[in-house]
C-alpha positions in Angstrom: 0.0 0.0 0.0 0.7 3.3 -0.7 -0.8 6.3 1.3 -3.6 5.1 3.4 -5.4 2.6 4.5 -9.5 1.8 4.6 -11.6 -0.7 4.2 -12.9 0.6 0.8 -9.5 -1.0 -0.3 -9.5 -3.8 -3.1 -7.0 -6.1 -4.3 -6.5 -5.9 -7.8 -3.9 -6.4 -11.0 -3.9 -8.1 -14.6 -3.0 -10.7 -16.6 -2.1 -11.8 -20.5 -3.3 -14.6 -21.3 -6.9 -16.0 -21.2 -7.4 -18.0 -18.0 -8.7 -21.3 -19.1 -5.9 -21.8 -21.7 -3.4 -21.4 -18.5 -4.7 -23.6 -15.7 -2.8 -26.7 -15.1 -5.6 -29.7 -13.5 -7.2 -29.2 -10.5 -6.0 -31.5 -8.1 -8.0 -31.8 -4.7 -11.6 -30.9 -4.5 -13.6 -29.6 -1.1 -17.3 -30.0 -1.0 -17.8 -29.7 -4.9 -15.3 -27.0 -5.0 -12.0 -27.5 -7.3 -9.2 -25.8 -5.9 -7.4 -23.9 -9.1 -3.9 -23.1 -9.9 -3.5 -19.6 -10.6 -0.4 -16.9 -10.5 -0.7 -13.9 -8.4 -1.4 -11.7 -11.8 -4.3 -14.3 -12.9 -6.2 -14.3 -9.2 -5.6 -10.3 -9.2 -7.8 -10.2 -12.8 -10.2 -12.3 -11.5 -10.9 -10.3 -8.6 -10.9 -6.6 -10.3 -13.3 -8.1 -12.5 -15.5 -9.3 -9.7 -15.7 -6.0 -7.5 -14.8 -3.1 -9.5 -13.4 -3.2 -14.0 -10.0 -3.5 -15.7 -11.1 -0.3 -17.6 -11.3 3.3 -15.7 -15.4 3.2 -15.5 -16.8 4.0 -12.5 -18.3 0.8 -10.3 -20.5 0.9 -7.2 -19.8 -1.5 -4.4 -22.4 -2.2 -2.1 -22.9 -3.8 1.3 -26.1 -5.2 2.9 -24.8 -6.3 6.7 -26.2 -6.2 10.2 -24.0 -5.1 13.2 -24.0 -5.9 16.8 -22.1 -4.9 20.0 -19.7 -8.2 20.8 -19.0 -8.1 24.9 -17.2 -10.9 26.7 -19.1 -13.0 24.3 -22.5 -11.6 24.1 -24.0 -9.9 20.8 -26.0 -6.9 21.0 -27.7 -5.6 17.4 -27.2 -2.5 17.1 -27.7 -1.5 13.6 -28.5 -2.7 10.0 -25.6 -1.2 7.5 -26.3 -0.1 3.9 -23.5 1.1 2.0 -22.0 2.5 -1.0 -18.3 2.7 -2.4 -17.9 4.2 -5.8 -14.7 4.0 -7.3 -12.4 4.0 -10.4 -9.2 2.4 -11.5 -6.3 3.1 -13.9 -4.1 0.4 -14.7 -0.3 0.9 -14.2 1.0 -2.6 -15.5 -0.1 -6.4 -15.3 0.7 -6.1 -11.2 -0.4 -2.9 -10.4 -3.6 -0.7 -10.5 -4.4 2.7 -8.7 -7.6 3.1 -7.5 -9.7 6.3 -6.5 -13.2 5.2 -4.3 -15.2 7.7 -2.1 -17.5 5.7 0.4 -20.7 6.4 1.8 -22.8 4.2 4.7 -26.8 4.8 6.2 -27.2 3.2 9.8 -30.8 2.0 10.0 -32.9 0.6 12.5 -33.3 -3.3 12.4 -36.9 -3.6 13.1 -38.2 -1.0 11.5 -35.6 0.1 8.6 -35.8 3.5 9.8 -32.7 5.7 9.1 -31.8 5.7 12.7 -30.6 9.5 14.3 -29.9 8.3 18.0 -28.8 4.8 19.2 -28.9 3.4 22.9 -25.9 1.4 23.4 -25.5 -1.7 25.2 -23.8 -1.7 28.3 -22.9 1.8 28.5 -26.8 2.6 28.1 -25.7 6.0 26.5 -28.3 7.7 24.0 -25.9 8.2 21.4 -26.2 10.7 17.9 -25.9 8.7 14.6 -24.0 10.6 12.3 -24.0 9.8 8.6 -20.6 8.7 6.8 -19.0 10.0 4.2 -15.7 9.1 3.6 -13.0 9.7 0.7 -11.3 10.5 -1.4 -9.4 7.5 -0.9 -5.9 6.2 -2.9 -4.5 3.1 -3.0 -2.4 0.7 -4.9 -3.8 -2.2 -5.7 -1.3 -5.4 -5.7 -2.0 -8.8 -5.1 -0.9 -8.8 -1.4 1.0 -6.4 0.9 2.0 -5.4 4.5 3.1 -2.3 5.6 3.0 0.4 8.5 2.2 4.2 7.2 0.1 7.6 8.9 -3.7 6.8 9.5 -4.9 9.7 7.5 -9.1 8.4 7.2 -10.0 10.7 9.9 -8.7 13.8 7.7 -10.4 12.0 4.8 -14.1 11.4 6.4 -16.9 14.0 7.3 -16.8 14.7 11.1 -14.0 12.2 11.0 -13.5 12.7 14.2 -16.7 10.5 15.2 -15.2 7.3 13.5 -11.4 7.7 13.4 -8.0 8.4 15.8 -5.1 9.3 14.3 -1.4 7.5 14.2 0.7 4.8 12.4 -1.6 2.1 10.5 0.0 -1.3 10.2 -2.1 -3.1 7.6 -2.3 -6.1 5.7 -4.4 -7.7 2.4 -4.3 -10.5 0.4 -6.7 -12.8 -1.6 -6.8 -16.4 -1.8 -8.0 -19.9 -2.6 -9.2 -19.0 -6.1 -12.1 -22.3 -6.6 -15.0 -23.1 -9.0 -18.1 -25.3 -9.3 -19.3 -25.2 -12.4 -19.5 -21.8 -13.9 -19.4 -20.7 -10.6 -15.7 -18.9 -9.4 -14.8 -17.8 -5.9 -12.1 -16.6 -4.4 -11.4 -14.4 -0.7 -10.0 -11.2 0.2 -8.6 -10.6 3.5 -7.5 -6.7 5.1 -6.7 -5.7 8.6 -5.3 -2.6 10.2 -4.5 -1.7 13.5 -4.2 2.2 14.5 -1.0 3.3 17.3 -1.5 6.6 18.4 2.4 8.1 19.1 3.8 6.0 21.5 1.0 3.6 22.4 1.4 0.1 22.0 -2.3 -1.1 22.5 -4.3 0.0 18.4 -6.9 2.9 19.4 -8.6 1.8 16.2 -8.8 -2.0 14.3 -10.5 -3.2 11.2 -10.5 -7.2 10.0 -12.6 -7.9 7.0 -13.0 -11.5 5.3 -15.0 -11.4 2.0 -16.1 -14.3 -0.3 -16.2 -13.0 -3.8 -18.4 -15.1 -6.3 -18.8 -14.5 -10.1 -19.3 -16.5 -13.4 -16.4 -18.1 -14.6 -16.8 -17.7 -18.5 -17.1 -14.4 -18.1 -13.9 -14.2 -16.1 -12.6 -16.9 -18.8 -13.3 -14.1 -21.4 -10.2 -11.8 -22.6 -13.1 -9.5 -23.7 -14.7 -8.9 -20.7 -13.4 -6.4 -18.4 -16.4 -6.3 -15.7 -18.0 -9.5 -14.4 -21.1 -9.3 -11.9 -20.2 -10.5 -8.5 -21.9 -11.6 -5.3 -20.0 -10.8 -2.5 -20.1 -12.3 1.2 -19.6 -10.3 4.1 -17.4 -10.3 7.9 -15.7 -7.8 9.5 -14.7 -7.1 13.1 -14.0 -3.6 14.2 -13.2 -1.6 16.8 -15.9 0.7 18.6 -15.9 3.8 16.8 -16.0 7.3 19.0 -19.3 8.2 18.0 -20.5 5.3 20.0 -18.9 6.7 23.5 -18.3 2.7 25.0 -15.4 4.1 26.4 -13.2 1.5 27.9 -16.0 -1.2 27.8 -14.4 -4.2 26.6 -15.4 -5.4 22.9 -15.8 -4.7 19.7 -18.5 -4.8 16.6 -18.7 -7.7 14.5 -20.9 -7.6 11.2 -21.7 -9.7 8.6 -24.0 -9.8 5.2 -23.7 -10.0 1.3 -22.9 -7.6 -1.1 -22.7 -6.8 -4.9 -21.6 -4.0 -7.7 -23.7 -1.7 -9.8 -22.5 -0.5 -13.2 -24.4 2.7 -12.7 -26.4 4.6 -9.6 -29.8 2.7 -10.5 -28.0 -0.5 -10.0 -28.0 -0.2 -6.4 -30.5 -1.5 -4.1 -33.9 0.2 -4.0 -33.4 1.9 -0.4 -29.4 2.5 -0.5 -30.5 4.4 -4.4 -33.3 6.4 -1.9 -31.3 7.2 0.6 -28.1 8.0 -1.7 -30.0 10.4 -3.7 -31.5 12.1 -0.6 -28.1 12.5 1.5 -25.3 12.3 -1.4 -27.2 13.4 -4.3 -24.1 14.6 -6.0 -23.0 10.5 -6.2 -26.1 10.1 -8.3 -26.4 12.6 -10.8 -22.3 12.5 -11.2 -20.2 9.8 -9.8 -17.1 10.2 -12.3 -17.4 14.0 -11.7 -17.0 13.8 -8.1 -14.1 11.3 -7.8 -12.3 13.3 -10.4 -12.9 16.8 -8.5 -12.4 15.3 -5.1 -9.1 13.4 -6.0 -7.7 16.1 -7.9 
């Protein structure tokens, strides 16, 4: 990584050749999944195909997940997630990519799928204020794995980034794995973590571990002249409690987990993330490529 870290990051890169003319046979099999042999550069095609495009168009990422309090082993919902990440790439060579995303996220209420404006927390029992999030420009280089230790710079990059971020040194990894198909159907994992020091700390005021399942058609990711592939996307992540939530020094985290996807354009998305987007972020809908290029610039 280059820059920053966040968890709008993807793993991405290119290859030559088409895949299927490549792959040695498959030699151990898991539940009806074949385990394939790919290099670095073909599992890095597959999977910018999947979740965003080899060319510079603009994708939407999206995110369906429910989160909860997790305290000495009890789970607590607290809210259900919708989010959006738009973003763009522009290919550097077969290994390398750079990527531009902007990231928005709704907190609603479970029950009722109200967009919620106070929360009561667990344990605490602190009313709370639910602020919206908006968060990017973000850069990154996308590579097939990396490890590194660089400034924490998402609470300079989010609105009231204060309310979800401390500053410091990030020391983040990524990586994706265990490429496997069934059929026509491919999957293959991503992995990121970070962990946030403040100066001279040596317990992370800030964490983020996401696991995702990314599954997609494999003639499609078979085909040279494809460069986007529709994707279905499975969803974990623990995180740290963020400040707007005021636990204090309540042991625990958040833990969430749900399914995701990718929209080619704003009316793509799902029905209430498009309503919501176009109330709160209308300038993502009328002119996504617009405001990555004059936000990033």
């Amino acid at each position: 990584m280059s820059g920053t870290i966040n968890r709008r990051a993807l793993l991405a890169g290119a290859l030559g050749a088409p895949l299927a003319a490549s792959l040695p046979a498959a030699e151990r099999q898991y539940s009806g999944l074949t385990d394939l042999r790919l290099s670095d550069d073909e599992m890095l095609r597959c999977f910018i195909k999947l979740r965003s495009s080899l060319d510079d168009r603009v994708t939407m990422g999206w995110v369906d997940a429910v989160n909860y309090a997790f305290v000495e082993g009890v789970t607590y919902p607290l809210y259900r997630l919708l989010s959006t990440t738009i973003r763009q790439m522009r290919k550097v060579n077969d290994s390398l990519y750079k990527n531009v995303s902007l990231e928005v996220a709704m907190y609603m209420d479970i029950k009722t799928g109200e967009l919620l404006e106070q929360l009561t927390m667990p344990i605490t029992g602190n009313v709370v204020d639910v602020p919206l999030y908006r968060a990017g420009p973000s850069r990154m280089d996308m590579t097939v794995r990396a490890e590194d230790s660089s400034e924490f710079t998402m609470d300079r990059e989010t609105v009231d980034g204060e309310s979800f971020f401390a500053s410091g040194q990030v020391e983040s990894q990524r990586f994706i794995s265990l490429p496997q198909r069934r059929g026509d159907d491919f999957y293959i994992r991503q992995d990121i973590s970070a962990r946030v020091f403040p100066a001279g700390e040596t317990s992370p005021s800030f964490f983020y571990r996401e696991w995702t399942i990314n599954q997609g058609s494999w003639k499609g990711l078979s085909d040279p002249s494809v460069v986007s592939v529709p994707v279905d996307v499975a969803y974990i992540a623990n995180t740290a409690f963020r400040p707007w939530m005021q636990m204090g020094d309540t042991p625990g985290h958040t833990v969430q987990n749900g399914r995701g996807g990718k929209a080619e354009t704003p009316g793509g998305l799902p029905v209430e993330l498009l309503r919501l987007v176009k109330l709160h972020h209308p300038d993502l809908i009328e002119d996504p490529r617009g405001v990555l290029a004059a936000e990033a610039a």
